[in-house]
C-alpha positions in Angstrom: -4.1 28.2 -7.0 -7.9 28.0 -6.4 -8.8 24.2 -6.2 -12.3 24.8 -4.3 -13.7 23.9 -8.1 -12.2 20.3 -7.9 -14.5 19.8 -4.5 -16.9 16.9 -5.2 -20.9 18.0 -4.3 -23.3 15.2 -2.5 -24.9 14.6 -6.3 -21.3 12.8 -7.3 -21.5 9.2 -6.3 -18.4 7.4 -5.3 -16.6 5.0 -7.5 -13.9 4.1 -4.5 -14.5 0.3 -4.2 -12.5 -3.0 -3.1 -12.4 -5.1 -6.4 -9.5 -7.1 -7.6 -9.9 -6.5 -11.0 -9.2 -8.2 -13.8 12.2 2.4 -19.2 12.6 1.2 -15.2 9.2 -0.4 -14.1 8.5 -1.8 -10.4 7.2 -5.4 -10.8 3.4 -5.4 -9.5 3.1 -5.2 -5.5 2.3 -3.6 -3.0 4.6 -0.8 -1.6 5.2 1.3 1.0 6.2 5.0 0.0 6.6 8.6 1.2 5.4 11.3 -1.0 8.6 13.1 -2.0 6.8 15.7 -4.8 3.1 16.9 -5.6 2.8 19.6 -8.0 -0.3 20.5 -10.2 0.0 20.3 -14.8 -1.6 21.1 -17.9 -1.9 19.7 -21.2 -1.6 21.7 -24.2 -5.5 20.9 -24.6 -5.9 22.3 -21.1 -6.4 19.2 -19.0 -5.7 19.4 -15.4 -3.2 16.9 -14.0 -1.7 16.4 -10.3 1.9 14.7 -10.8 3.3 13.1 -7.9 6.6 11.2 -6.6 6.4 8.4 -4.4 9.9 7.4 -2.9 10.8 4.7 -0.5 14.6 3.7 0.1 15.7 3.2 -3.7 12.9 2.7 -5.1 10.9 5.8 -7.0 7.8 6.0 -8.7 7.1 9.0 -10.8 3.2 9.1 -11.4 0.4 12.0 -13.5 -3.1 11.5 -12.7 -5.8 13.4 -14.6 -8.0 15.3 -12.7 -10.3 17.1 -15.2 -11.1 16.6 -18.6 -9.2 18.9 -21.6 -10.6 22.4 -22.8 -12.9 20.9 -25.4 -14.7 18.9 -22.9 -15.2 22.1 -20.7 -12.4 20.7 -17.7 -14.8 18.5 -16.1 -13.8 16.7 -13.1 -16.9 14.7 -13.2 -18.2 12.0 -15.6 -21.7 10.8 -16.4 -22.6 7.6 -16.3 -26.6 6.3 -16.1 -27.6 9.7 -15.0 -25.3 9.9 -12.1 -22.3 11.8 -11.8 -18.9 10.1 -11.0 -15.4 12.0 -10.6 -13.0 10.7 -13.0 -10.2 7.9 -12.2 -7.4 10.0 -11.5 -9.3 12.9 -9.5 -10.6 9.4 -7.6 -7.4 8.4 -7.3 -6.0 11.4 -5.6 -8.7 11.9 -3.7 -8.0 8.7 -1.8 -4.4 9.8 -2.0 -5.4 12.6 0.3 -8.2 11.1 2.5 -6.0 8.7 3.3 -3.1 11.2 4.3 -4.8 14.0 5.5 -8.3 13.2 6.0 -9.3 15.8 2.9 -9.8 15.9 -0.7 -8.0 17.5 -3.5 -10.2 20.5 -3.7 -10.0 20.9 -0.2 -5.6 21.9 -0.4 -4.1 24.9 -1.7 -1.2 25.4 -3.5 2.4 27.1 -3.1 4.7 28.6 -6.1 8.0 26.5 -6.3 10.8 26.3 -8.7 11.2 21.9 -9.7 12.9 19.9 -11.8 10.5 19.4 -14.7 10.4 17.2 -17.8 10.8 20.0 -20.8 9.3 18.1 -24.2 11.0 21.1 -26.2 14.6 20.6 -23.9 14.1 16.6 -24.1 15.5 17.2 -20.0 14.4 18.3 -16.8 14.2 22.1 -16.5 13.8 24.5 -13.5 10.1 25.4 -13.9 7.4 27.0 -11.6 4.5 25.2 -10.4 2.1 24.9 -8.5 3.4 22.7 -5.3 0.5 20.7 -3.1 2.9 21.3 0.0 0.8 19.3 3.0 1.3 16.2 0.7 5.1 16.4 0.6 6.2 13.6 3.6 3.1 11.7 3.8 3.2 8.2 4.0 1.4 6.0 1.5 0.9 2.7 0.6 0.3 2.1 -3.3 -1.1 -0.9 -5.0 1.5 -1.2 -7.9 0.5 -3.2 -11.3 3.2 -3.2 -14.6 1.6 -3.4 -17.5 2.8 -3.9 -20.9 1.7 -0.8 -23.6 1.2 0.3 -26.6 3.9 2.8 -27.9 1.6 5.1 -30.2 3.4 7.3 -32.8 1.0 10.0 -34.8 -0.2 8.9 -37.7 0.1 11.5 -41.2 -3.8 12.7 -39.8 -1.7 13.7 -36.2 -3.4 10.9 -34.7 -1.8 8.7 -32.3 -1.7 4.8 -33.1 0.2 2.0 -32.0 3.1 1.5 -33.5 3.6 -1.9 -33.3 6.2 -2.0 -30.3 5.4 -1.9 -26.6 7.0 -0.4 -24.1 6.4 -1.2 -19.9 4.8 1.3 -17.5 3.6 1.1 -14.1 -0.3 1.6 -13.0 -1.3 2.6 -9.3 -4.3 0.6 -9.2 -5.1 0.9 -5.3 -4.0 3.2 -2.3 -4.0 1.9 1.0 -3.6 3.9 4.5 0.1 3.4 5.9 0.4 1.7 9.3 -3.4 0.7 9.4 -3.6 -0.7 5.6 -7.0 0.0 5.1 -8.6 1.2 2.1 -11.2 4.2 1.3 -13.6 1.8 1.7 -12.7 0.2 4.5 -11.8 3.5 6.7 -15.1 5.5 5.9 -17.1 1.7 6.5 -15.5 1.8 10.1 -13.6 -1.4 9.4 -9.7 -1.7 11.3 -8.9 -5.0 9.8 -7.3 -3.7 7.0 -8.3 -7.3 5.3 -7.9 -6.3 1.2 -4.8 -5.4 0.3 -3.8 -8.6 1.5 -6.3 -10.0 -0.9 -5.0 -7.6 -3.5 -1.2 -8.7 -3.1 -2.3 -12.7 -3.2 -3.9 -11.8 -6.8 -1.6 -9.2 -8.3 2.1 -9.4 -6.9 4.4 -10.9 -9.6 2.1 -10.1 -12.3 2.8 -8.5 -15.8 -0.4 -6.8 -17.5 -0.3 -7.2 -21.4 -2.3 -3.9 -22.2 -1.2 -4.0 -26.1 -2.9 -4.4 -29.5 -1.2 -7.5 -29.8 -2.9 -8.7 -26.9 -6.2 -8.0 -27.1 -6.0 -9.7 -30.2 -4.8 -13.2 -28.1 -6.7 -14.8 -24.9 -5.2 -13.3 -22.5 -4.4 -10.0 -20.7 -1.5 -11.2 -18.3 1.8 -12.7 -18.2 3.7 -14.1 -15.9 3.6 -16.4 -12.8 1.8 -14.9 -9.2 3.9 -16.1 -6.3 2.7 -18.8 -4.0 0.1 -17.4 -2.0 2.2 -18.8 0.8 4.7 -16.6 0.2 3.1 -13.3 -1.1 1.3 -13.6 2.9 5.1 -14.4 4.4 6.5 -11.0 2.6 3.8 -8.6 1.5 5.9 -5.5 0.3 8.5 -6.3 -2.4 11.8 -5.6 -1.1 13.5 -2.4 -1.4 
């Protein structure tokens, strides 16, 4: 598969930054993990998606970022925003993924055909399918900035329209990568930087923390429940244990 089109020009900014931010779930953390599967989807409306596993010991995190936009927005990879062009979150996302494994981008990979295990919507299982297999990802370490967050569970409506439903469900977020060994961001690697000093700041804010996402809850004052750990302790054991 021809990913050359997923190549960001020099007219895209970068929205790779440091900020903190405001079924089986990890609890938010920071973790250490290999990736075990990378494989490129579609939507039915024709939106490109790259759909990764990230594995370490027993714990498995099964993850699909979106890397362009649907047919009916032409498959962008690229959003505007005050007259600058940006990619969008999840092509970002990956993107770091692979600068931070291999020293690329997305667009810069190519693919191989493999039979996997895929989730079948028709079969309700996972099916032997084809794909499209992003095989220099497969054993790279990686070091993933882990939030769970509380969500809507949207059913479609009589107009086919998905809306909450009035129940939530849990789901996990990747809201940073960092470098394994050297746990340095984007940021910090193209910035020259070796102290690897944020994803300690990122663990202190966000480890122990649930994310209430839901209707419900933007209706309250708040967006998080839970307790964080101690700082103290969140310094003394950074990755949750396995």
């Amino acid at each position: 598969m021809d990913l050359t089109k997923l190549k960001l020009g020099a007219e895209v900014e970068s929205n790779e930054s440091d900020t903190l931010g405001g079924g089986y779930t990890l609890e938010s953390g920071v973790y250490p993990m290999k990736i075990d599967m990378a494989y490129i989807g579609k939507s039915q409306g024709g939106a490109m998606s790259v759909n990764m596993t990230f594995t370490h010991g027993q714990q498995s995190l099964k993850h699909t970022f979106w890397v362009t936009s649907g047919d009916a927005k032409g498959n962008k990879s690229t959003y505007e925003k005050d007259g600058k062009q940006y990619p969008l979150p999840g092509l970002n996302m990956v993107n770091g993924i692979v600068f931070l494994t291999l020293g690329k981008e997305l667009g810069d990979l190519t693919t191989e055909t493999k039979t996997v295990n895929v989730y079948n919507y028709d079969s309700k299982a996972e099916v032997p399918t084809q794909v499209e297999v992003l095989m220099d990802l497969l054993g790279q370490d990686i070091v993933l900035g882990v939030q769970k967050r509380i969500v809507d569970k949207n059913v479609k409506n009589d107009n086919g329209v998905y809306v909450p439903s009035g129940e939530t469900r849990q789901e996990n977020e990747i809201s940073k990568v960092f470098q394994a060994g050297s746990n340095l961001t984007v940021s910090e690697v193209k910035a020259g930087e070796t102290a690897g000093e944020f994803m300690q700041k990122w663990a202190d804010k966000w480890t122990g923390l649930t994310i209430d996402k839901s209707t419900a809850s933007a209706k309250g004052n708040g967006s998080t429940a839970g307790a964080p750990p101690a700082a103290a302790a969140a310094s003394a054991s950074l990755f949750p244990s396995s």
